[in-house]
MDAnalysis code that builds the backbone (N, CA, C; Angstrom):
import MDAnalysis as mda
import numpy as np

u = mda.Universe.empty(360, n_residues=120, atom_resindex=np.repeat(np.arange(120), 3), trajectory=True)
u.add_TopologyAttr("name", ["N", "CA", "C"] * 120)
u.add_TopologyAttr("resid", np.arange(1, 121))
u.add_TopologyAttr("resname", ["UNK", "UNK", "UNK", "UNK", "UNK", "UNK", "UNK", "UNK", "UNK", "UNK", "UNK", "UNK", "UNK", "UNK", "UNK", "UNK", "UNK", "UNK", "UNK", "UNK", "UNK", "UNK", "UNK", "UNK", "UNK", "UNK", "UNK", "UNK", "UNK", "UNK", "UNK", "UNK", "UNK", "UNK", "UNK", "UNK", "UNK", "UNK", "UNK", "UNK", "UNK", "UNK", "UNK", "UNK", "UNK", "UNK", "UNK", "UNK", "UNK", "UNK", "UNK", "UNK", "UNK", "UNK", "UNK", "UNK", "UNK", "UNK", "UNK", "UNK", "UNK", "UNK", "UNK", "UNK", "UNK", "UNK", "UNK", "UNK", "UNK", "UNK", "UNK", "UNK", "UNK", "UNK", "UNK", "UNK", "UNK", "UNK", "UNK", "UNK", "UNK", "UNK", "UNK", "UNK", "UNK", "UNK", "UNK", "UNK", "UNK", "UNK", "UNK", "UNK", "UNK", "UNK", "UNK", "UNK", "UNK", "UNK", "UNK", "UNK", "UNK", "UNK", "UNK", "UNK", "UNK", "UNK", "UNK", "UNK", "UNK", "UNK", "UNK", "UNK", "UNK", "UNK", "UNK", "UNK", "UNK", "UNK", "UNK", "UNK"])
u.atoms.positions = np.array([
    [9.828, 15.945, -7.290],
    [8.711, 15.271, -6.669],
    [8.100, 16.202, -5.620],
    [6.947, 16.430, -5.801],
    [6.053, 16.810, -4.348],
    [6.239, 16.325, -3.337],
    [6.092, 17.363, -2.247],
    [6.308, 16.961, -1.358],
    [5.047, 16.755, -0.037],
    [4.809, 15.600, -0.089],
    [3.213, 15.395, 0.634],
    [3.332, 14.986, 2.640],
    [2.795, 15.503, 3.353],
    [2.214, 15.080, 4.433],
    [1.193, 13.498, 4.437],
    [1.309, 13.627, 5.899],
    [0.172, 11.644, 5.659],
    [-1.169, 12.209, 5.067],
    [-1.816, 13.420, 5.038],
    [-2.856, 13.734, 4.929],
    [-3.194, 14.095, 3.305],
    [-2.305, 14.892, 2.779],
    [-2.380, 14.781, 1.431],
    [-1.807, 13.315, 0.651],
    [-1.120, 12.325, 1.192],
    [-1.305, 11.413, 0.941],
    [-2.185, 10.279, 0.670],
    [-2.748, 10.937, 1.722],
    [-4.368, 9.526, 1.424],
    [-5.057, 10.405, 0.597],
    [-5.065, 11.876, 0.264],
    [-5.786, 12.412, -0.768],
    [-5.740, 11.974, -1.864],
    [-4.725, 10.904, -2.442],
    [-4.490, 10.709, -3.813],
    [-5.626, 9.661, -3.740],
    [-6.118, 9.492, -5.138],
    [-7.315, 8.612, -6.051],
    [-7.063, 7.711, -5.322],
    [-6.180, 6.683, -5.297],
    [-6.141, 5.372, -4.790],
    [-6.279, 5.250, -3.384],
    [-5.766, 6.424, -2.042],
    [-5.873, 6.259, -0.982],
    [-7.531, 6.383, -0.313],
    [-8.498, 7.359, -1.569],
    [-9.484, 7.146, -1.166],
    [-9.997, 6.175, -1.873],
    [-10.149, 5.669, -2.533],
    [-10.987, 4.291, -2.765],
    [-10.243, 3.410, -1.561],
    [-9.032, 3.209, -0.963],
    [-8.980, 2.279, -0.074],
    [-9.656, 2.686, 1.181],
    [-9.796, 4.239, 1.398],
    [-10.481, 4.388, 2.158],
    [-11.910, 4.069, 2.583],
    [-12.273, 4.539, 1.579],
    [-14.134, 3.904, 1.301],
    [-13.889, 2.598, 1.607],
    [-13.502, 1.704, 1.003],
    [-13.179, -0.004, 1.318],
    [-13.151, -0.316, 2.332],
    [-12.437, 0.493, 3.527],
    [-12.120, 0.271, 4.296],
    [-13.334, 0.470, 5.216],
    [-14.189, 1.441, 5.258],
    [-15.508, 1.582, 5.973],
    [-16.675, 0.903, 5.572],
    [-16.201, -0.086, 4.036],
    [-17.246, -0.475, 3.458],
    [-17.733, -2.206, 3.910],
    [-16.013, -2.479, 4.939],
    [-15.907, -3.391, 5.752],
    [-16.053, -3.564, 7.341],
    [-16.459, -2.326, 7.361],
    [-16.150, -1.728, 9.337],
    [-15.319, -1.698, 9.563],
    [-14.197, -1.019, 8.896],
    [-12.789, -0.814, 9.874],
    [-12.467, 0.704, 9.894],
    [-12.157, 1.615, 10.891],
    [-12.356, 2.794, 10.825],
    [-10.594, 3.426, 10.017],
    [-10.639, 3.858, 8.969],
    [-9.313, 4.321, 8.426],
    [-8.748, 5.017, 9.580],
    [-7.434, 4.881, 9.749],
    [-6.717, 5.937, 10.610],
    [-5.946, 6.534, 9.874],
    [-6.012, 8.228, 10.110],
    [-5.714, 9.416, 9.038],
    [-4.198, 9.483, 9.320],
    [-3.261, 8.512, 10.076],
    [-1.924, 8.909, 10.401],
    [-1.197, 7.811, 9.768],
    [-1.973, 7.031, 9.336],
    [-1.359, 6.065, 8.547],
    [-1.813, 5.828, 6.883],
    [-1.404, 5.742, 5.837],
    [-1.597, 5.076, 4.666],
    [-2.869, 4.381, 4.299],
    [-4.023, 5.073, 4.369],
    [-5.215, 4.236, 3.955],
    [-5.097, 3.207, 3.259],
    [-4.059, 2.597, 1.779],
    [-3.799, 1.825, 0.658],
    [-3.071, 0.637, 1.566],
    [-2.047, 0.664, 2.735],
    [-1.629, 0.127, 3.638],
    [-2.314, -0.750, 4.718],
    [-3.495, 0.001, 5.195],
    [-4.184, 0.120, 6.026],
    [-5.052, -1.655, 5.678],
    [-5.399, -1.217, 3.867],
    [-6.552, -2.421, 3.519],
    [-5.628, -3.130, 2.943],
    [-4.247, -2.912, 2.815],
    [-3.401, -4.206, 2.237],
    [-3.549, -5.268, 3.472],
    [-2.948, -4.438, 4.757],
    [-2.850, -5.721, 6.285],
    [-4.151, -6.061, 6.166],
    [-5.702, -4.835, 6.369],
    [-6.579, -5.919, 5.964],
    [-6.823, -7.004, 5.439],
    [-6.253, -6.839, 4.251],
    [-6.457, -8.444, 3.162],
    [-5.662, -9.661, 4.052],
    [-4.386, -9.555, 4.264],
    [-4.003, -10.247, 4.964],
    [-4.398, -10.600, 6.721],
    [-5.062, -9.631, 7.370],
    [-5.430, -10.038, 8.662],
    [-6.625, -10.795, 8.372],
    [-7.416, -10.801, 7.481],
    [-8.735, -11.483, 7.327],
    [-8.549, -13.311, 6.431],
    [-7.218, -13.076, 6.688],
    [-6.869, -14.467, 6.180],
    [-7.191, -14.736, 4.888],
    [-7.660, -13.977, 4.116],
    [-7.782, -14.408, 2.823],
    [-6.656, -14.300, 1.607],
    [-5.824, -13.336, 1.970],
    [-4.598, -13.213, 1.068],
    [-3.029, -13.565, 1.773],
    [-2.293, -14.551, 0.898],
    [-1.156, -15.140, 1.692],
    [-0.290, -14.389, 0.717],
    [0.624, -14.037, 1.406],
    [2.036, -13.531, 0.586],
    [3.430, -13.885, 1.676],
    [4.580, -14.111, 0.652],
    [5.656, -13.964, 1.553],
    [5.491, -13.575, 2.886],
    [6.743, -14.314, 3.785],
    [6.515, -13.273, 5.077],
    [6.866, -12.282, 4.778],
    [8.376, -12.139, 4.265],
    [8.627, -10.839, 4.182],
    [8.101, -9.405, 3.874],
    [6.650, -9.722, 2.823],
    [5.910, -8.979, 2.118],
    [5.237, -8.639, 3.652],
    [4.976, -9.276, 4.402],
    [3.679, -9.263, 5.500],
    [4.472, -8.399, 6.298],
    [5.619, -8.491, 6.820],
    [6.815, -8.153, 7.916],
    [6.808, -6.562, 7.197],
    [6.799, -6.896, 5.786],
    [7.225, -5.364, 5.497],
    [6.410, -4.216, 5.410],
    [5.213, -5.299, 5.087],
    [3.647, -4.036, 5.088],
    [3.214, -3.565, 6.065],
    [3.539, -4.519, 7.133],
    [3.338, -4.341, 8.944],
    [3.398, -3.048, 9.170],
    [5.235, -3.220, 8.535],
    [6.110, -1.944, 9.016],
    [5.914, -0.364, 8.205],
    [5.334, -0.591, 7.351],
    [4.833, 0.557, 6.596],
    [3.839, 1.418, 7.289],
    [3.088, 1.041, 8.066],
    [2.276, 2.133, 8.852],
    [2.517, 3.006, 9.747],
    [4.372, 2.849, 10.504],
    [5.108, 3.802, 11.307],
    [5.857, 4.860, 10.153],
    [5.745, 4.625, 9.237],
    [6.523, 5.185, 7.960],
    [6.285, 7.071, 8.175],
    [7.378, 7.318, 8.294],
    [6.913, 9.142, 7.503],
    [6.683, 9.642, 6.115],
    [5.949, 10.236, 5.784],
    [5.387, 10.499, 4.408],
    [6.575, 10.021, 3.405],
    [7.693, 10.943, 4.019],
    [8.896, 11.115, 2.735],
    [9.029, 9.503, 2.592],
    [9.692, 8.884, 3.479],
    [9.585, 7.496, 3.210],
    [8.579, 6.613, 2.377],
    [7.678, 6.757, 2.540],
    [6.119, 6.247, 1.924],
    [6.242, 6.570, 0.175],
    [6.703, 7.756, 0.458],
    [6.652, 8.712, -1.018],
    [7.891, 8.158, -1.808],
    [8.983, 7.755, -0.970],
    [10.678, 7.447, -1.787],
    [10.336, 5.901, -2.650],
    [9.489, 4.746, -1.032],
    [9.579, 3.230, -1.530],
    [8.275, 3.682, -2.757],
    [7.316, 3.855, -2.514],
    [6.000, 3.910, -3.412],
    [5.916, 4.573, -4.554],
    [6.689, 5.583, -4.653],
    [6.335, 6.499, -6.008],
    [7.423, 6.847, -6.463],
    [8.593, 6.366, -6.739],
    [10.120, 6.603, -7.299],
    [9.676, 6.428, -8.783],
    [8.813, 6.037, -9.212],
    [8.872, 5.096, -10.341],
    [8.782, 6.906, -11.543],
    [9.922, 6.547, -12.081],
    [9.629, 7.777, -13.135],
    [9.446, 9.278, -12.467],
    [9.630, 9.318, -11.186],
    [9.634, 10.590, -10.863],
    [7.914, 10.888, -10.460],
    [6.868, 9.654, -10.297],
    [5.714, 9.665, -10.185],
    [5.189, 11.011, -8.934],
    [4.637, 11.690, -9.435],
    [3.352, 12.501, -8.697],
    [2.223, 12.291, -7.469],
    [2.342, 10.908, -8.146],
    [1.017, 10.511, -6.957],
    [0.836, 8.229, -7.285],
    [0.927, 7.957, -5.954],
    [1.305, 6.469, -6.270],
    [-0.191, 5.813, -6.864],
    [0.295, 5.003, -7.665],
    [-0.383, 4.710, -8.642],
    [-0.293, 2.772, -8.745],
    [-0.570, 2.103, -7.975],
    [-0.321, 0.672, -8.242],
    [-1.112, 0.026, -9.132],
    [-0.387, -1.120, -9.934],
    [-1.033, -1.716, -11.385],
    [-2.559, -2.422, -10.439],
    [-3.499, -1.758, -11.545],
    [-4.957, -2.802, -10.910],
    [-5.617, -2.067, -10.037],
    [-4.931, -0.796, -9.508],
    [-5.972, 0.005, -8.205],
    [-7.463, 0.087, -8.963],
    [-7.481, 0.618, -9.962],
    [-8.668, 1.668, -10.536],
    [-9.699, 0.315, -11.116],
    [-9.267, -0.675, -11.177],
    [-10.027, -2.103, -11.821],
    [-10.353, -2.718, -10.636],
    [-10.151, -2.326, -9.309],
    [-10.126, -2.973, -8.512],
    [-11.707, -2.736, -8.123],
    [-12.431, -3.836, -7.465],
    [-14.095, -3.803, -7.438],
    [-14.245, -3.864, -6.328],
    [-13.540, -4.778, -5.323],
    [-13.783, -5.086, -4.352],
    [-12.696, -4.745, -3.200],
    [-12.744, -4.510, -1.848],
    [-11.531, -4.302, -1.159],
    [-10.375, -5.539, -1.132],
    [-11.453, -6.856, -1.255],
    [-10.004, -7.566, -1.143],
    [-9.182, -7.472, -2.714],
    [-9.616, -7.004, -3.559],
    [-9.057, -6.698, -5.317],
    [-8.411, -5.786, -4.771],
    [-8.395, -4.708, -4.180],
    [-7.628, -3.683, -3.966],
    [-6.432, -3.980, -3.216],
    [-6.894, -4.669, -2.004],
    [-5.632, -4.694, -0.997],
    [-4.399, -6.007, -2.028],
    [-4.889, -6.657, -2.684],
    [-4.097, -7.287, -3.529],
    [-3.063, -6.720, -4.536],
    [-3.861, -5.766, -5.050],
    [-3.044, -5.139, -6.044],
    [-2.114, -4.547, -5.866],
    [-2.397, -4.098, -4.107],
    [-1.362, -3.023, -3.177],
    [-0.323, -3.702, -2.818],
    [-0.365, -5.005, -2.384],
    [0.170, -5.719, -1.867],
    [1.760, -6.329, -2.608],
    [0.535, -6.586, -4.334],
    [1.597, -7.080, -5.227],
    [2.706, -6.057, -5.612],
    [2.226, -4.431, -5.644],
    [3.425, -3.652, -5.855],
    [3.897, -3.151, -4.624],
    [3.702, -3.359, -3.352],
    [4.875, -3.493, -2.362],
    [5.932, -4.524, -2.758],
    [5.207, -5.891, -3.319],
    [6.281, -7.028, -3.210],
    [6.942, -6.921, -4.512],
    [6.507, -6.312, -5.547],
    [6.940, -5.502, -6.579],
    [8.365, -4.492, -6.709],
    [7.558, -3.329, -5.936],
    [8.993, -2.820, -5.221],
    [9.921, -2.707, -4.084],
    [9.709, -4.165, -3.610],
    [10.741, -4.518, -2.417],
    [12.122, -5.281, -3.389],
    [11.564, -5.594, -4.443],
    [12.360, -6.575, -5.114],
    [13.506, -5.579, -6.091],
    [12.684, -4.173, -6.319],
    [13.608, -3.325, -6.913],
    [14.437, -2.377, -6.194],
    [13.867, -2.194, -5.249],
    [14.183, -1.425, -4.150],
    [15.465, -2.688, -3.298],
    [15.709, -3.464, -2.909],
    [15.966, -4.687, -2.589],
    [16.164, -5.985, -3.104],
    [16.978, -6.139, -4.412],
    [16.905, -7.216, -5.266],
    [17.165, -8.034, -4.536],
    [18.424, -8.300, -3.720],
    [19.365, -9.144, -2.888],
    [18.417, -9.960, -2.049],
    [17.170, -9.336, -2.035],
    [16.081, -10.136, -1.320],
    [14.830, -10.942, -1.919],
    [15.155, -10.995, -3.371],
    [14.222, -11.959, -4.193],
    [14.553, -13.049, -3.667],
    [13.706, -14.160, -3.992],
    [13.683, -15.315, -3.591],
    [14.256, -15.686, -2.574],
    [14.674, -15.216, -1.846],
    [15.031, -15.192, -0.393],
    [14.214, -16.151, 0.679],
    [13.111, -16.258, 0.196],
    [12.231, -17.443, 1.259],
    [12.066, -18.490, 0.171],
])
């Protein structure tokens, strides 16, 4: 696996479309955190998308994350290159996006963390 900084991180396809999204709502991306992250809490701070707490508690916590971390939970899958969540590229709108992000955090919290399915 490559090994990426926060900055070549948001370089991947999906971190800039969340980026654009993210200015396409007035919120200014911050380059030290996870742009794809950034418009997931969006979806949820704007009250329109409900998920688990845990999902919320955990996405919170994803924006203190160091790359390697970001890179281990997000892109394990197959030895992936560059994170890739189901629905990014279909996604039209920011709140379509921050959803899709959202669902494969809660996606891979559950693989990453089985012991914590259904847990709430």
């Amino acid at each position: 696996m490559t090994h990426y900084d926060i900055d070549g991180l948001n370089e991947m396809p999906v971190n800039r479309k969340a980026e654009k999204m993210l200015i396409s709502v007035g919120n200014d991306p911050d380059p030290s955190s996870l742009y794809s992250v950034q418009l997931a809490l969006w979806g949820l701070d704007v009250g329109q998308l409900t998920m688990e707490t845990s999902v919320c508690e955990f996405t919170r916590a994803m924006v203190a994350w160091r790359p390697e971390r970001l890179m281990n939970f997000l892109m394990f899958d197959e030895g992936a290159a560059a994170y890739d969540p189901p629905g990014w590229e279909t996604a039209e709108t920011p709140m379509e996006l921050a959803l899709a992000v959202l669902d494969d955090i809660e996606r891979k919290m559950i693989i990453h963390f089985p012991w914590c399915a259904g847990a709430e």
